[in-house]
C-alpha positions as CSV (number, residue, x, y, z in Angstrom):
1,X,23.3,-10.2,-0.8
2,X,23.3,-10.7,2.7
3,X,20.9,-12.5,4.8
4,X,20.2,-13.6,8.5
5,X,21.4,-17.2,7.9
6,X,24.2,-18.9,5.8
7,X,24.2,-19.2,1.7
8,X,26.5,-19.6,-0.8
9,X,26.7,-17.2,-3.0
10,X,27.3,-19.6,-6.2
11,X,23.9,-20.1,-6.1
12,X,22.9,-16.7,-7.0
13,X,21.1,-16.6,-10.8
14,X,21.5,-12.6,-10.9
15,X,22.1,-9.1,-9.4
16,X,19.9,-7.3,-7.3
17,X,20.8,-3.1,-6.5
18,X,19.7,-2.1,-3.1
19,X,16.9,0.9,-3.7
20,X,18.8,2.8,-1.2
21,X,22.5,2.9,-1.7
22,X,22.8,1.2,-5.2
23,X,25.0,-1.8,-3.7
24,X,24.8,-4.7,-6.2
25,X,24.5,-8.0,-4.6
26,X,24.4,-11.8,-5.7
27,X,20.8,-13.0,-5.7
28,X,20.1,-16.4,-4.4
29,X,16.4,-18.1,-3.4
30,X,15.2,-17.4,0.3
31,X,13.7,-19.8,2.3
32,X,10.9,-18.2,4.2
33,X,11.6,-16.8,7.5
34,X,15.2,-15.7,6.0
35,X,15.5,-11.8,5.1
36,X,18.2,-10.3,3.4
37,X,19.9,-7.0,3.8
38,X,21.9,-4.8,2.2
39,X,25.7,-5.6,3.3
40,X,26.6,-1.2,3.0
41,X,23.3,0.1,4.9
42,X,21.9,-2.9,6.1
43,X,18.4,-1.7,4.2
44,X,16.1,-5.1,4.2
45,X,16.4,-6.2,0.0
46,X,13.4,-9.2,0.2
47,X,12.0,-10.8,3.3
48,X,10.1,-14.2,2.2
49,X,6.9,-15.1,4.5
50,X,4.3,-18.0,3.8
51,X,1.0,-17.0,3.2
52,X,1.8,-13.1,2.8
53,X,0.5,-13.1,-0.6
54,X,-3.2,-13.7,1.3
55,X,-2.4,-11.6,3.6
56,X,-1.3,-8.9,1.2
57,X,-4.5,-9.5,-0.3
58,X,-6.8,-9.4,2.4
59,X,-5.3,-5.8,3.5
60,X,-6.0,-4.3,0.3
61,X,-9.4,-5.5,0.5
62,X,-9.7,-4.0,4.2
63,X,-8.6,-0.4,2.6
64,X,-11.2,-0.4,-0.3
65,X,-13.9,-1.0,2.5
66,X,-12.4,1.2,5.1
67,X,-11.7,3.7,2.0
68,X,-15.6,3.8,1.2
69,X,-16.8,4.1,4.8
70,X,-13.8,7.3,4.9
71,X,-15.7,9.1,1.8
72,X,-19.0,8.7,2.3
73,X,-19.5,8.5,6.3
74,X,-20.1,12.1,8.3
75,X,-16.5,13.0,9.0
76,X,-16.5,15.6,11.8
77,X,-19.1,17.7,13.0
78,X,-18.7,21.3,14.0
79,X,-21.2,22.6,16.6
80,X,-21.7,26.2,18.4
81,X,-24.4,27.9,20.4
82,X,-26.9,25.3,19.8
83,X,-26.5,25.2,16.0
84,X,-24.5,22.4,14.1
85,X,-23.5,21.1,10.8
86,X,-21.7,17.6,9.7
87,X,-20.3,16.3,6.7
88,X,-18.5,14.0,4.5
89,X,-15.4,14.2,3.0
90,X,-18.2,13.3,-0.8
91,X,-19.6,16.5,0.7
92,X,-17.1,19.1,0.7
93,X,-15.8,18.3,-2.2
94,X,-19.1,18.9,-4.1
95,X,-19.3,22.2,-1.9
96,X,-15.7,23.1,-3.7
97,X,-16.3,21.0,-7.3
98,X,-17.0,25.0,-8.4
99,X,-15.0,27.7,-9.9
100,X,-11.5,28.3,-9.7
101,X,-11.0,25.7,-6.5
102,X,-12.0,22.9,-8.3
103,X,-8.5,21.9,-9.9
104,X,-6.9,21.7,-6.5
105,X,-10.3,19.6,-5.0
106,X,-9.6,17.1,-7.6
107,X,-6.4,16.9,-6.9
108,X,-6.6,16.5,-3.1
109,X,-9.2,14.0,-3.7
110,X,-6.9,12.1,-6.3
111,X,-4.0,11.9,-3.5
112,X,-5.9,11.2,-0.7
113,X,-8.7,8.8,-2.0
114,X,-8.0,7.9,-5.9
115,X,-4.3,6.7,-5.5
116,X,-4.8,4.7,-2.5
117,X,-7.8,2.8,-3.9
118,X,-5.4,2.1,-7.5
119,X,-2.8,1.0,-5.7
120,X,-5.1,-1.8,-3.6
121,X,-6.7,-3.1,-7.3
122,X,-2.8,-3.2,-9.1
123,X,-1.6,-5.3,-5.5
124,X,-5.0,-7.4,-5.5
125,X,-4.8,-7.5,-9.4
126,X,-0.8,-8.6,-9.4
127,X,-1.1,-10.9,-6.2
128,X,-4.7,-12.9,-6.4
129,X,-2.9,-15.6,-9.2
130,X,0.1,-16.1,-7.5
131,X,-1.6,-17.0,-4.4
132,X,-3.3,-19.7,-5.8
133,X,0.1,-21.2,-7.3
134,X,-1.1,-20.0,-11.1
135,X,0.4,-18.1,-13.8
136,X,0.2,-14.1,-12.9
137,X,-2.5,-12.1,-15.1
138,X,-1.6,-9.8,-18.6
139,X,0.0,-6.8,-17.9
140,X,0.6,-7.5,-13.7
141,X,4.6,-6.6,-14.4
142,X,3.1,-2.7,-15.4
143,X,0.6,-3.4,-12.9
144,X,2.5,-4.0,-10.2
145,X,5.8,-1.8,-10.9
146,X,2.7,1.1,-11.4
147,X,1.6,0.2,-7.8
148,X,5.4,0.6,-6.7
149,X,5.5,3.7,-8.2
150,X,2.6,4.8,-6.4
151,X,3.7,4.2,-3.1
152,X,5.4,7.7,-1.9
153,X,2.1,9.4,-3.1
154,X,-0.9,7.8,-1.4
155,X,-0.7,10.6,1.3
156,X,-3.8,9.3,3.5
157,X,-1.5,9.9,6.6
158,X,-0.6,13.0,5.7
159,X,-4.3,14.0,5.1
160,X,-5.2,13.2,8.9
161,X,-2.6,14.8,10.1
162,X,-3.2,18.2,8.4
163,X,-6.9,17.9,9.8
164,X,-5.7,16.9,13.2
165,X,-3.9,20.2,13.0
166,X,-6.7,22.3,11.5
167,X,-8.9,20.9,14.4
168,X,-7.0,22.0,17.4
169,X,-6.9,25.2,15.9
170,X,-10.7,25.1,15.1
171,X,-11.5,23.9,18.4
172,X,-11.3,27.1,20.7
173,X,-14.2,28.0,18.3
174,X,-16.5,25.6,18.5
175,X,-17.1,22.5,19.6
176,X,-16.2,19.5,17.5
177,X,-17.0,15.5,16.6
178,X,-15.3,13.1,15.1
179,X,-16.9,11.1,12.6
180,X,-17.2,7.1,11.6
181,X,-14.9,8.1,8.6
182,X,-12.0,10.2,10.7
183,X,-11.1,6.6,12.5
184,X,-12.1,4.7,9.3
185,X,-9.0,7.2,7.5
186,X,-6.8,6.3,10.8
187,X,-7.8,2.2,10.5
188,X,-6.9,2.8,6.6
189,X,-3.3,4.1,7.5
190,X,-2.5,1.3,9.8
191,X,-4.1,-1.6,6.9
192,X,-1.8,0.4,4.8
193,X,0.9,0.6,7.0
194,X,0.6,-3.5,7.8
195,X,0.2,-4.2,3.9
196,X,3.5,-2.3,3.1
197,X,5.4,-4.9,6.3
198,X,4.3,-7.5,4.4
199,X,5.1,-6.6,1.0
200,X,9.2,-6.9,0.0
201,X,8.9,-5.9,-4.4
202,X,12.0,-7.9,-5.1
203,X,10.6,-11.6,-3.8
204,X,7.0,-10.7,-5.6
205,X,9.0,-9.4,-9.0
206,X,11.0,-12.9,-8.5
207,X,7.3,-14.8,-8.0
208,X,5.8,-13.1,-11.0
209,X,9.0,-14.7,-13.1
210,X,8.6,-18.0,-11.3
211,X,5.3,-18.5,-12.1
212,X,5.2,-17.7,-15.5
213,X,8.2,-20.0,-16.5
214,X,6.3,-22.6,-14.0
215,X,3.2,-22.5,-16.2
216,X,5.3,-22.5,-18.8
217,X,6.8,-25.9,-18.0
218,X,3.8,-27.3,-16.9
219,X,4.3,-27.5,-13.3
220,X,3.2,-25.3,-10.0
221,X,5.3,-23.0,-7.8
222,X,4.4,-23.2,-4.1
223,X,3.7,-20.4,-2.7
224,X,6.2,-19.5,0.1
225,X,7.1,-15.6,-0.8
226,X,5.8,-11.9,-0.5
């Protein structure tokens, strides 16, 4: 495995794949600061910061409360010839919870709102132990490696840029607002976006086996990874 700094790699306790190319590398204990790379793409394999486990933490917090003020705040509002409406995202999907469109409302609601908000509890779930130095919860390895798997689909981004392009389209029509919960959906993707910087799986798999064999043997892992 290579990193920005020197090692030796006869230190290395195991093999790590890169989730990119499927290089194998000798795995070896990072000091914080050091990141290491993928020696055939160069794609970053763990990347050790003090404190990120807070951090981590503290952003998935942000998105629950940004992802609340996103549901239930008025969203846009749509105006013409002296006669207006506004809404929440809560309120059109109760306006389409009906009939033959209410499969595909629960499932736009799952990918846009319901994954996102899992995925904060598993990282807050996994993560709130091993920041205070103790032995991780039951079940955080499915918790966490469910979280991981949950990644590619939390498609808040994806929803604000399909309405960004509904709205230009809409807007030769009628005149149009923005509401609290369009910028609360933009400060979500950019928590979400920070959160993901912060978060390398292979150093937090490595601190969930630390501190289990630390408890274990009766003595406390610093905290110096994410």
């Amino acid at each position: 495995m290579q990193t920005e700094g020197e090692y030796d790699l006869s230190t290395g306790a195991g093999l790590i794949a890169c989730p990119r190319c499927d290089a194998l590398h000798v795995e070896r204990e990072l000091e914080p600061g050091e990141t290491a790379r993928c020696v055939r793409c160069n794609t970053v394999l763990a990347s050790p910061r003090a404190g990120a486990f807070t951090r981590i933490i503290a952003l998935s917090l942000a998105s629950l409360v940004l992802m609340v003020g996103a549901v239930f705040f008025p969203f846009l509002e749509i105006s013409r010839m002296g006669f207006g409406n506004e809404t929440s995202l809560f309120g059109v999907a109760l306006a389409f919870s009906h009939g033959a469109l209410m499969p595909l409302t629960v499932a736009v609601l799952g990918m846009i709102v319901g994954l996102p908000v899992l995925r904060a509890v598993l990282l807050v779930y996994t993560l709130l132990p091993l920041s205070r130095n103790r032995a991780p919860y039951a079940h955080a390895v499915p918790a966490f490696r469910l979280s991981e798997a949950l990644r590619p689909w939390s498609m808040a981004e994806i929803f604000v840029i399909g309405t960004a392009i509904a709205l230009v389209k809409v807007a030769g029509l009628a005149n149009i607002s923005l509401g609290p919960a369009f910028w609360a959906f933009c400060g979500l993707i950019l928590v979400n976006a920070a959160s993901n910087a912060f978060t390398s799986a292979t150093t937090i798999w490595d601190a969930i086996e630390d501190a289990g064999m630390a408890t274990d043997g009766r003595e406390i892992v610093p905290e110096t990874r994410a």
